[in-house]
C-alpha positions as CSV (number, residue, x, y, z in Angstrom):
1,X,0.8,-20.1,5.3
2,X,1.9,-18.0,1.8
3,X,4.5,-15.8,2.3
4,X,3.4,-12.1,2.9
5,X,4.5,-9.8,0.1
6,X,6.4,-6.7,1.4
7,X,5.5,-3.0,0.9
8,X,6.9,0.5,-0.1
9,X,4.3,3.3,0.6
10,X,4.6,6.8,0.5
11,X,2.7,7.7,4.0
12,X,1.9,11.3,3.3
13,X,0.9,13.5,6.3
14,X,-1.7,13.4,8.4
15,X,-4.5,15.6,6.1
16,X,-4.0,12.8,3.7
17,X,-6.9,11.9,5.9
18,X,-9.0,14.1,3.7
19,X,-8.1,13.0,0.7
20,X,-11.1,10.6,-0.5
21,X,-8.7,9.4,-3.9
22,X,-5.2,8.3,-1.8
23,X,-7.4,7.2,0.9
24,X,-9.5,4.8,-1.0
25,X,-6.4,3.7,-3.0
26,X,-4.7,2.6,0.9
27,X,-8.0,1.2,1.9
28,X,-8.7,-1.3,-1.3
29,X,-5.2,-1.8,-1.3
30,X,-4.8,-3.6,1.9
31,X,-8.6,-5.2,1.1
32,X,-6.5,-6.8,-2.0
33,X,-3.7,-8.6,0.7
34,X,-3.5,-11.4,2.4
35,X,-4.9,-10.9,6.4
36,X,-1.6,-9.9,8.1
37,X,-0.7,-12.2,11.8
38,X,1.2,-8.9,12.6
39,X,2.6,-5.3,11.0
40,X,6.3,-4.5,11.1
41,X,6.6,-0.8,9.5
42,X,10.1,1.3,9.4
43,X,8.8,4.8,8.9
44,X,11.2,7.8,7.3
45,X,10.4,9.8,10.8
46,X,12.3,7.1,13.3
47,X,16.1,7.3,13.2
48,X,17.7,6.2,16.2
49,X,20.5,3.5,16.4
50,X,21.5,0.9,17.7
51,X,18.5,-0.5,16.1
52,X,15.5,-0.3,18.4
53,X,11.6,-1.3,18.0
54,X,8.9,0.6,20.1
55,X,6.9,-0.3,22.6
56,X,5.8,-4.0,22.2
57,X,2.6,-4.3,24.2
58,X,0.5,-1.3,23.6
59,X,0.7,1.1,20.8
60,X,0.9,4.7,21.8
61,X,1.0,7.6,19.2
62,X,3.5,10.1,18.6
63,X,2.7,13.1,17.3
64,X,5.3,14.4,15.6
65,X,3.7,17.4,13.4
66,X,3.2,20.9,14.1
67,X,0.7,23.6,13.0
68,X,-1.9,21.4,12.2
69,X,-5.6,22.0,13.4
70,X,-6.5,20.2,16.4
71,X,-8.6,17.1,15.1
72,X,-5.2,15.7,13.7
73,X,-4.2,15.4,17.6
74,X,-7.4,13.7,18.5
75,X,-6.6,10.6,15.7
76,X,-6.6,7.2,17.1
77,X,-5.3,4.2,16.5
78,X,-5.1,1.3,19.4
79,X,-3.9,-1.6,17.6
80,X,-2.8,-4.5,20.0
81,X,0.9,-4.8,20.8
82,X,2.9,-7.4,19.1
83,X,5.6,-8.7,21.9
84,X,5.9,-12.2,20.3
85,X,6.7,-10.5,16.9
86,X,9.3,-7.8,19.0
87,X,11.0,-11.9,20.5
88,X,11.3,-13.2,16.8
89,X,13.0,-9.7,15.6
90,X,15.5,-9.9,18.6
91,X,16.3,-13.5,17.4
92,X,16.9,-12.2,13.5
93,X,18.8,-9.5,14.3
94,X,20.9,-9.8,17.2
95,X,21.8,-6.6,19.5
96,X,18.3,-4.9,19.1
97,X,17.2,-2.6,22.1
98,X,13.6,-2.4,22.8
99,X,12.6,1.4,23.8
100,X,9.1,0.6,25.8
101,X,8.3,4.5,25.6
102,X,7.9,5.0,22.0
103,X,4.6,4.6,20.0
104,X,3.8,4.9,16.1
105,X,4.8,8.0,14.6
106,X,2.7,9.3,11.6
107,X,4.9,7.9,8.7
108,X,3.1,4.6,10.6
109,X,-0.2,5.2,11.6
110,X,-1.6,7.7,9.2
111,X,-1.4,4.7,6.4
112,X,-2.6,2.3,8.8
113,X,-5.5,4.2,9.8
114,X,-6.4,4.1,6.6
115,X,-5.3,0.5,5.6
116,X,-6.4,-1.1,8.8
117,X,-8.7,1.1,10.2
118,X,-10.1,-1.4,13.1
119,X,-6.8,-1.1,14.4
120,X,-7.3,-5.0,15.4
121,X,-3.8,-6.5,13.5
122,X,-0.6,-6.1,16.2
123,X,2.2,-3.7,15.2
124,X,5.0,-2.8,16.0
125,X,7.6,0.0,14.4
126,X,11.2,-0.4,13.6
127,X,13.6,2.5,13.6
128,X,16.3,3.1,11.1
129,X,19.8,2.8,12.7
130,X,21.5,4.2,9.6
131,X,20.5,6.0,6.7
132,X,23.1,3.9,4.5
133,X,21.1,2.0,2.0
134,X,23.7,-0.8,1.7
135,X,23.2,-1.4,5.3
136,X,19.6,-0.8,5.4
137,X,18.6,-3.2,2.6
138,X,20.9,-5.9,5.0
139,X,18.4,-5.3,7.9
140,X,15.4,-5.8,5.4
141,X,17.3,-9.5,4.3
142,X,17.5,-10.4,8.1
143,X,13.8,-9.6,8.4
144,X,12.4,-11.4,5.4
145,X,11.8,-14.8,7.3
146,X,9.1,-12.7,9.1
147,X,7.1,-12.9,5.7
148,X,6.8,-16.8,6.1
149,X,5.1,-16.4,9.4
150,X,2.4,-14.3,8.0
151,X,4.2,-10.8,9.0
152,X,3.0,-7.8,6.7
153,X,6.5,-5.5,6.5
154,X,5.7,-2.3,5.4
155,X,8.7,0.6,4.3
156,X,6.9,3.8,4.8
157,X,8.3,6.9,3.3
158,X,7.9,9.8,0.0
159,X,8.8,8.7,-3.4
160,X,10.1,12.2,-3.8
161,X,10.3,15.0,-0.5
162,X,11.3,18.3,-1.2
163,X,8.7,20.5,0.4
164,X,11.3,23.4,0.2
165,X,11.5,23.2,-3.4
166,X,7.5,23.4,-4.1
167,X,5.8,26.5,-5.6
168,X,2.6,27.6,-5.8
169,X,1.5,25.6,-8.5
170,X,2.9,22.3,-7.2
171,X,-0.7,20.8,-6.8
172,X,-1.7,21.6,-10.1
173,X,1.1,20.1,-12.0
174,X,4.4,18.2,-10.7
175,X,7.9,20.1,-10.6
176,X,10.2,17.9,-13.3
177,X,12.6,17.0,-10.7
178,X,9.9,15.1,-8.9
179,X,8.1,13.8,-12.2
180,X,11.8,12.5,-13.5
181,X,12.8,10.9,-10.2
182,X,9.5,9.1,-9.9
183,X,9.4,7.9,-13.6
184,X,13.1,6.7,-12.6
185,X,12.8,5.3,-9.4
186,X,9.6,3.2,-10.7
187,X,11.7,1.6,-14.3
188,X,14.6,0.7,-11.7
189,X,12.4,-1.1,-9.3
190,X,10.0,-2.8,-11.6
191,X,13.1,-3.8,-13.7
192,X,15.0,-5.2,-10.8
193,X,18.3,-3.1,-10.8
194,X,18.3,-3.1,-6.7
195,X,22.5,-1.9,-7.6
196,X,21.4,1.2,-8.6
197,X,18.4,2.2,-6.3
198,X,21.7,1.5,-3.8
199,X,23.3,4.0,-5.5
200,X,20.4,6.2,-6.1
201,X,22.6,9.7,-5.3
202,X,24.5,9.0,-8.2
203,X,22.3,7.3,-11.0
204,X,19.3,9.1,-10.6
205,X,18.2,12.1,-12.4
206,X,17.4,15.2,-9.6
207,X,18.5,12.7,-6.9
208,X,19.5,15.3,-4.6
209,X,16.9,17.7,-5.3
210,X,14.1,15.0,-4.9
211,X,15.7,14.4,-1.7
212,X,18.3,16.5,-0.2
213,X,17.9,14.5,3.1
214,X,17.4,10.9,2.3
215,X,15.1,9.9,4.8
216,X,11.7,9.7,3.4
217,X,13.8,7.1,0.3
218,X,15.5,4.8,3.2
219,X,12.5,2.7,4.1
220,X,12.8,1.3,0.6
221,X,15.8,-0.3,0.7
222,X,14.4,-2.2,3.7
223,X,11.8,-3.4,1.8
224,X,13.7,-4.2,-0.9
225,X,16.1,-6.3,1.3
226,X,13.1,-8.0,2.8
227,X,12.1,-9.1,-0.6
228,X,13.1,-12.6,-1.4
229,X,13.3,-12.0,-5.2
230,X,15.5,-8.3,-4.5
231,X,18.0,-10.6,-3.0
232,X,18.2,-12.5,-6.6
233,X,17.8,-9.4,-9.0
234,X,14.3,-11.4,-9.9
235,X,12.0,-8.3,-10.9
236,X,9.1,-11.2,-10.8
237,X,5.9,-10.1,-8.8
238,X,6.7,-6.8,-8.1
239,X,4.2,-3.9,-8.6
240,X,3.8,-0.3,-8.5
241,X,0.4,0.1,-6.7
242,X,-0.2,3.6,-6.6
243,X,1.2,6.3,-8.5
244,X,0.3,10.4,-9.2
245,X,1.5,13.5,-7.2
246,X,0.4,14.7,-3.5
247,X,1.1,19.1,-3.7
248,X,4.1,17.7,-6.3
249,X,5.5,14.9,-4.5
250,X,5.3,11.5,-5.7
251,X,3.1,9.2,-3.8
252,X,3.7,6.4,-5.6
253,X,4.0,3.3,-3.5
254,X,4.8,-0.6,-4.3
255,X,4.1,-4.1,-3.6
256,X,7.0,-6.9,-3.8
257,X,6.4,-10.5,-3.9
């Protein structure tokens, strides 16, 4: 079996449903991968430590949104549960809890619904037990020998998420803290310099602007961990998939490997 690559999406919320442009981007971009054996996704919305996975054999939803209209409650998604992939994490990581209670929150299954909509691939969701990205991107390395057993791990986040910071006119054009940090974040990925997306706060321009809660940028340094060639600095086969703004916030989203 090919190793599976690993993925960095920016998840958006859940009326990215009725977006026909992001939604066709998710839907040809999963068309374009290799058929996943099972889905392991960290989401920016599931912090909870010591690190725990959800429920491993059935996939409730959680939704955690308010204000929206009511169809957004009504949403779906009853992929299988994945208990032999919950047995190999417990063996990679040692000290993992197992909370048999919690289903996928929308940072998972508003993608998914649109990547996998026959909801027929097992899944299972990770929490974040720290929001340290030095620690995070050591969880991602324990993970990667998932990839060689045909396991699709996915980092779901926001490029940039700010919503405070958006004005009127953030649809129409993007604010330049979120146009600088994109255009940054994506040169330091594709180029490879995994020491300073570490260090993010520090080397990028509007860093705590673009995100003044760190969150929705965490779920790459998993993904970057999980990536065989971030362990080695090796920028080779990595990809920004999708790009452009969402209401001002970057959306762009990446492949590795």
């Amino acid at each position: 079996m090919n190793r599976m690559p690993v993925l960095y999406l920016s998840h958006g919320a859940p009326p990215l449903a009725d977006d026909p442009v992001w939604t066709d981007e998710l839907a040809r971009w999963a068309a374009e991968l290799p058929r996943p054996t099972a889905i392991l996704i960290v989401s920016a919305h599931w912090e909870e430590a010591p690190l725990t996975i959800s429920a491993t054999r059935r996939t409730p939803l959680v939704y955690d949104f308010w204000g929206f209209p009511d169809r957004f409650y009504r949403v779906r998604y009853d992929s299988p549960g994945a208990p032999e992939l919950a047995d190999d994490v417990r063996k990679l990581v040692p000290g993992v809890r197992t909370d048999e209670t919690r289903g996928l929150d929308h940072g998972a299954y508003v993608p998914l619904v649109e990547m996998y909509p026959d909801a027929d691939i097992p899944v299972l969701q990770l929490s974040m037990p720290t929001l340290d990205p030095a620690r995070l991107f050591e969880v991602g390395r324990s993970l990667a020998p998932l990839r060689d057993q045909g396991v699709l791990i996915i980092g779901s986040g926001f490029t940039t998420h700010n919503l405070r910071e958006l004005g009127p006119d953030a649809g129409s054009a993007p604010p330049a803290w979120s146009a600088e940090f994109d255009e940054w974040t994506d040169r330091a990925v594709l180029g490879g310099d995994v020491d300073a997306l570490l260090d993010f706060r520090a080397k990028a321009p509007a860093a705590r602007i673009a995100h003044p809660r760190t969150e929705h940028f965490a779920p790459l340094f998993m993904a970057l961990g999980a990536d065989a060639e971030g362990q080695t600095g090796d920028p080779a086969g990595r990809r920004s998939v999708i790009d452009g703004y969402w209401f001002g916030l970057a959306k762009r989203s990446f492949q590795f490997g």
